[in-house]
C-alpha positions in Angstrom: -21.5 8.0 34.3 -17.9 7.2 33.1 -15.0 5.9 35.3 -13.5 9.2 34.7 -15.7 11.5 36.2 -16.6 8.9 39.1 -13.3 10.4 41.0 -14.8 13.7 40.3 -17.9 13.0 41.8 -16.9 11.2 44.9 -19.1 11.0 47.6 -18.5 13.8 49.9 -21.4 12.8 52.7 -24.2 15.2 53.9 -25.7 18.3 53.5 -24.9 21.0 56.3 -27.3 20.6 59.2 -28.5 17.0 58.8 -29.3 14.9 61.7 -30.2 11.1 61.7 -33.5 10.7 61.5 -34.7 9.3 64.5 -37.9 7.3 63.3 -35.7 6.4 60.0 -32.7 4.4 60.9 -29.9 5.0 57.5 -31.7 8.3 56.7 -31.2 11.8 57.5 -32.7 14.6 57.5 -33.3 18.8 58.1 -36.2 18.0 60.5 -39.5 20.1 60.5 -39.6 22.9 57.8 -40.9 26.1 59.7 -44.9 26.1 59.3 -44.5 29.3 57.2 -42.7 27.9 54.5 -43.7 26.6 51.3 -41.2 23.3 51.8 -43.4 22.9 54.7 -45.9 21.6 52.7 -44.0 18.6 51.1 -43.6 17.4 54.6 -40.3 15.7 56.3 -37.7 15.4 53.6 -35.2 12.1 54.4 -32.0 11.9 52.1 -28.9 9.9 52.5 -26.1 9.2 49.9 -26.2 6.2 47.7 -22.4 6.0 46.7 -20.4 8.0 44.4 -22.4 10.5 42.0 -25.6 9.6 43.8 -27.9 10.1 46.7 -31.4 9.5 47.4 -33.8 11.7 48.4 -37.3 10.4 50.4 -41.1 12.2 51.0 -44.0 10.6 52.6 -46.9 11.8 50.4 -50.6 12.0 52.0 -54.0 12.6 51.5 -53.2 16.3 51.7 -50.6 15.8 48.4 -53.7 14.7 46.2 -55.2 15.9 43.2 -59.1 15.3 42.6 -58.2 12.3 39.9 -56.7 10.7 43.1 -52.9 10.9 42.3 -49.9 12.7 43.8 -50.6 16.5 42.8 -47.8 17.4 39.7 -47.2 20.6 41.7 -46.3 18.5 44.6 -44.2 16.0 42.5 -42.3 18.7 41.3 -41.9 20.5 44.5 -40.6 17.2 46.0 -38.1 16.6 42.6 -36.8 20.0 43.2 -36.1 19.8 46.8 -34.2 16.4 46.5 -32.3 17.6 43.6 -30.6 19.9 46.6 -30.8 17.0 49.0 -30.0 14.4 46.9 -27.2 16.8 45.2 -25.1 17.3 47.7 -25.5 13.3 49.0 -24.0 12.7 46.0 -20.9 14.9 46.4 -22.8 18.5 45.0 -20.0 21.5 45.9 -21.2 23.4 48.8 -22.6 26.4 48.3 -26.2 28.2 47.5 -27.7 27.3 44.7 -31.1 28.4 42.6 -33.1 26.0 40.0 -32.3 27.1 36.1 -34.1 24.6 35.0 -36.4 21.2 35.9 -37.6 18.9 33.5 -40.2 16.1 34.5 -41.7 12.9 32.8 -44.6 11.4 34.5 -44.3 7.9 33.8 -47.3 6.7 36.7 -49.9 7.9 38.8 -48.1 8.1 42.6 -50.4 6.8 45.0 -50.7 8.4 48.9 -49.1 6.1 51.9 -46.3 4.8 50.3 -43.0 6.8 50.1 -41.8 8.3 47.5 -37.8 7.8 46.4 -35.9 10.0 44.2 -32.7 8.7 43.2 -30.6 11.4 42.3 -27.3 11.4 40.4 -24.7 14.2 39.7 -24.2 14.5 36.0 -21.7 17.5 35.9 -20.4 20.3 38.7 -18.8 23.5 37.0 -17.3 26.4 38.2 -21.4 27.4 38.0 -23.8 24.8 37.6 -24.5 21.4 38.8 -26.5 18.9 35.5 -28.4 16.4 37.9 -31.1 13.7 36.7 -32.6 11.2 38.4 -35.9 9.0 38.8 -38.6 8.5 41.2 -39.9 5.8 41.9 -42.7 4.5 44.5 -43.2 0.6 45.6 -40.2 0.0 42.9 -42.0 0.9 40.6 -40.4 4.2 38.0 -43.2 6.7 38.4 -41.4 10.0 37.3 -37.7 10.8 35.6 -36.6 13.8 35.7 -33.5 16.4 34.7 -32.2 19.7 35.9 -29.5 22.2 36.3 -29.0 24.1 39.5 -27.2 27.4 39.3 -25.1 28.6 41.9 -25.4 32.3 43.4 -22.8 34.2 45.4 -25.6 35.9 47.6 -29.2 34.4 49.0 -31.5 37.0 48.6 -33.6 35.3 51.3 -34.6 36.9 54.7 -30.9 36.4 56.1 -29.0 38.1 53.4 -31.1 41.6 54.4 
């Protein structure tokens, strides 16, 4: 990213609603997704900002995120990429407001293994008036094991079950 947009991109600190993390010291998080929901499945999301333009997004994938060749599930990669693009986003200075995926790219690099975390190091490309252009990579022991890019739209009325 370019000197000139760093000032744009300024960190701005954390999403609405985060808490410290109480088994996580440095890391925050949403808690427990209800039961009912599909994040729910991804399991506790940590994030915390990683300077200007960037913030890092963290899952703690388990037996339950496996596929039968014995590596992280690509749906659950990319339900995990997706969620710390919002996360991760607005760690890394994101305008708040409510947003919808346009669009998610992903590159698997490696196969991600259960019982280590996952990190997914986010960085704000671009805000407009509309969009935000975010890319990042995710990497696991160190180790790069998908990269990613994405554009998040935003939209002037949820149409979840609180907008009704």
């Amino acid at each position: 990213m370019s000197d000139d947009n760093n000032e744009l991109m300024e960190d701005v600190g954390l999403p609405r609603g985060a808490t410290p993390d109480p088994d996580n010291p440095g890391w925050y998080s949403w808690g427990d997704f209800p039961r009912s929901s599909f994040a729910a499945a991804t399991g506790r999301l940590l994030f915390k900002p990683d300077g200007p333009g960037r913030g890092i997004s963290r899952m703690f994938p388990t037996e339950d995120h496996m596929n039968m060749g014995g590596s992280i599930h690509g749906g659950a990669v990319m339900s995990f990429i997706d969620m710390s693009m919002f996360a991760g986003g607005l760690c890394a200075g994101m305008e708040r407001a409510h947003y919808v995926t346009l669009h998610l790219s992903t590159h698997f690099l490696a196969r991600g293994q259960a019982g280590s975390p996952l990190d997914s190091h986010v960085e704000l490309v671009k805000q407009t008036r509309g969009h935000a252009f975010l890319q990042g990579v995710v990497k696991q022991n160190g180790e790069a094991c998908y990269s990613f890019h994405g554009t998040l739209k935003k939209v002037n009325r949820p149409n979840g079950p609180s907008s009704r």
